[in-house]
N, C-alpha and C positions, 0 to 999 in steps of 0.2 A: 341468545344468539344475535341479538339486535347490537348490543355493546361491541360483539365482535367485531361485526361488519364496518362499525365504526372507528376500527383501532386502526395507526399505522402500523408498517412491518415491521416496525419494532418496537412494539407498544407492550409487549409481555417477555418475562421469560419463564420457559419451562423448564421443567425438573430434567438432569441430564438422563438422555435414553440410556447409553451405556456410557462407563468407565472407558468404555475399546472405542468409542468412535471420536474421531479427534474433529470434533464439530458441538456446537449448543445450540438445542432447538429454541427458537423463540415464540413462534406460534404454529396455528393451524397452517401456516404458506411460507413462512420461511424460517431458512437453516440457515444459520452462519457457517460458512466455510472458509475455514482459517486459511486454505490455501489458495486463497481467489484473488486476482490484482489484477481491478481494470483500469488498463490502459490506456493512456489518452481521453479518460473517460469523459470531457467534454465531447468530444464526438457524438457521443448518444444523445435521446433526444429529449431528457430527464436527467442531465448532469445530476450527479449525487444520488437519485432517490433511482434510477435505474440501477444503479451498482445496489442501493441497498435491499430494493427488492427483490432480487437474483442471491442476495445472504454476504456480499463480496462487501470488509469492512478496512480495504486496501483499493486507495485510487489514486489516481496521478490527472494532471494537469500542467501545462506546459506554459510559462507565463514570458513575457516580452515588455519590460518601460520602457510606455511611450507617452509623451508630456504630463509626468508624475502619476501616472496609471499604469498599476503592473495587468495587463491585457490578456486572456488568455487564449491562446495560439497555437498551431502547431508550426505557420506559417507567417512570415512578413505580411505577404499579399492578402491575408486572411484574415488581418486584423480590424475586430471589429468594438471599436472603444467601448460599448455598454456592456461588453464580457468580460468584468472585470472579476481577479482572484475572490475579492469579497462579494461584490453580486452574487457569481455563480456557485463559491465554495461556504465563505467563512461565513457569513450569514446565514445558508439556509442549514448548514451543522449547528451552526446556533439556536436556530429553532426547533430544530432535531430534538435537542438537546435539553432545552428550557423548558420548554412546551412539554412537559410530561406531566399531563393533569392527575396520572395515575399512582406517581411516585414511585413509579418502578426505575431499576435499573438498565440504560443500555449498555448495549459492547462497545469496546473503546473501537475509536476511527482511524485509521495512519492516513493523513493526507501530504501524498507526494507531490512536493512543486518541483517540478526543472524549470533551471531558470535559463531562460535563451537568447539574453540577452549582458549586458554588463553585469559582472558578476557582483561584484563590489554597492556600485551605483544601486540593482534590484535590490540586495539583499537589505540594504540601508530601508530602500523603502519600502520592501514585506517586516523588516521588525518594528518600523513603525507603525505598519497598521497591525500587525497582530496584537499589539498593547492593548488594541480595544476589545479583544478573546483572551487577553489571559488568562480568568475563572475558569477556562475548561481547557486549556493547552500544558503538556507537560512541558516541565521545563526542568532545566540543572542549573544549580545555583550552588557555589561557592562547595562543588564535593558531594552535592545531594542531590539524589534523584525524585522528580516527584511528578508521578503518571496520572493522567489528568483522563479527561472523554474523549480530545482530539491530540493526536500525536505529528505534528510537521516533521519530514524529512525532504532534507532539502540534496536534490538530484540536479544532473547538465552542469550548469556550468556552477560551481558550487566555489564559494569565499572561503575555502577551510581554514586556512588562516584565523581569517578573521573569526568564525564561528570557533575554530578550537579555544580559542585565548579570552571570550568573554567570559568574564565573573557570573554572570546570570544569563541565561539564552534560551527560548522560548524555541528552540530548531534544534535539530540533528541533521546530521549528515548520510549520503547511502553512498557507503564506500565502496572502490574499486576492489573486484573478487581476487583479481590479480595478483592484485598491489598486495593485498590484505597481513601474508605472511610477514613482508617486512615493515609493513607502518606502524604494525603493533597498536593500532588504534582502540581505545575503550569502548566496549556496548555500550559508555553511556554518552559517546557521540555516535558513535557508529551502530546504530542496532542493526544496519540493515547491510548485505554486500552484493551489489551486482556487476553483472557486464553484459557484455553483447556475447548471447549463444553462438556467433562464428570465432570468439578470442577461445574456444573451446574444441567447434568441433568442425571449424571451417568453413564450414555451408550449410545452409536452411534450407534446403530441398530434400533432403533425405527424411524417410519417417523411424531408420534403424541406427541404431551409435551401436560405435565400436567395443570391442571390448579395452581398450588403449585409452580412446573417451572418457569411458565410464570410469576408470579408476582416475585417471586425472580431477574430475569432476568430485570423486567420492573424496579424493582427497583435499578439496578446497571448500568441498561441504563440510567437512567433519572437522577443519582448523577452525570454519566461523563458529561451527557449534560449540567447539571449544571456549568459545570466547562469548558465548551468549548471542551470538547474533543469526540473523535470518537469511538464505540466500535466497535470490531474483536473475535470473537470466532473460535479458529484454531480448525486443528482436527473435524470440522462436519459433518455429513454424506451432501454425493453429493446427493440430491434428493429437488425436487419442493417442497413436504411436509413440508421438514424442513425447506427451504427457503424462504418461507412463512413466516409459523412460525417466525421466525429470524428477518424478515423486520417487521412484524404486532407488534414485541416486541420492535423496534427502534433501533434492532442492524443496525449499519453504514456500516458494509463491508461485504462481505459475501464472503468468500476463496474459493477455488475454484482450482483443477487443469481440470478442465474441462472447456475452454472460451466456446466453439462457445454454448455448453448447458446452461451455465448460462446467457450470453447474451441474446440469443432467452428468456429466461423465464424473465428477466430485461425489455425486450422492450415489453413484450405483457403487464408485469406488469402495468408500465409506461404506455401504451395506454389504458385499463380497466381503469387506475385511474381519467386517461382523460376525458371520456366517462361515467365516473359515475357522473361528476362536470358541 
């Protein structure tokens, strides 16, 4: 018992409970929940290690260059230089990472950057410094896909351009849900497609969609599925109603600045679905 108490939350993994539940336990206290994306997750008060100990292996970070420091921010006014993308991300997933005295296996990471700043200018200098994480970043090079421990998607103001046309690129992009049908973009830039839950259903106050909604919705879930990719609707009200909602339409990730509320409603999810089969 004493080893245990020593392990991080994701220091093990265990044998899958069912076939039926779409989750991997990994130890005594936490479950990966495929559908968990925290938002803005520097807000909390454990960047990175609160998302992972809630089981959420989806988070976002909102960056800003400012004199050769990509900053992380949600705000101008709020910049504060020592919070940089590497301090508070790529580093301590790197230790995550490395640091497995036990030689087990973790679950792979998607770390979403929005960039909030110059699109071009940031993106120049996030591929520069992720050169120093390649060993654990997927990346596509010249036609081949190759999934690594930490997945970059690059959200906001995104260089598609320039990301589409590199020979080797350590990023992806999360494309517009929109847009999606006509850009015809690859899963292997595009794994991800979101928007803002009002380009949808007009207003985030409501906890019921329509049935007009819903099929709208079912219908831009089921094109990215088609195409290998995950949908994200940012911006949705925090409540069970809509989260529901949201799963029962096939969206993939459900955002979230609130872990320990979305988890609790993910795992009773997940046991009902269990216990209806």
């Amino acid at each position: 018992m004493t080893a245990f108490k020593k392990m991080g939350p994701f220091s093990i993994f265990m044998l899958w409970m069912s076939m039926l539940l779409p989750q991997i336990s990994l130890s005594q206290h936490v479950t990966v929940l495929e559908n968990a994306y925290a938002h803005n997750d520097y807000w909390h008060k454990r960047p990175v290690f609160d998302a992972l100990d809630n089981g959420f292996t989806y988070m976002e970070a909102d960056i800003y260059l400012r004199k050769g420091q990509l900053v992380v921010a949600h705000f101008l006014p709020s910049l504060q230089p020592s919070r940089t993308i590497d301090k508070l991300y790529l580093d301590p997933l790197k230790s995550f990472f490395e640091n497995d005295t036990m030689g087990l296996t973790h679950p792979p990471i998607t770390l979403m950057i929005d960039i909030k700043s110059s699109p071009e200018k940031s993106y120049r200098s996030l591929a520069l410094l992720l050169q120093n994480y390649k060993p654990l970043l997927s990346y596509y090079e010249n036609g081949t896909l190759c999934k690594r421990a930490i997945t970059v998607v690059i959200t906001g103001r995104k260089p598609v351009w320039t990301i589409a046309h590199q020979d080797c690129r350590y990023v992806f992009i999360d494309e517009n849900l929109i847009q999606m049908a006509k850009e015809k973009n690859s899963a292997n830039l595009c794994p991800i497609a979101s928007c803002h839950y009002n380009r949808i259903f007009g207003r985030n106050d409501r906890e019921t969609i329509s049935k007009k909604e819903k099929d709208a919705l079912c219908r831009y879930v089921q094109i990215a599925h088609q195409n290998g990719k995950k949908v994200r609707l940012w911006a949705s009200p925090e409540n069970v109603g809509v989260w529901k909602e949201l799963l029962n339409c096939g969206v993939d990730l459900i955002n979230t600045d609130n872990l320990v509320e979305l988890k609790t409603f993910l795992l009773n999810r997940y046991q009902d679905f269990a216990r209806t089969k």
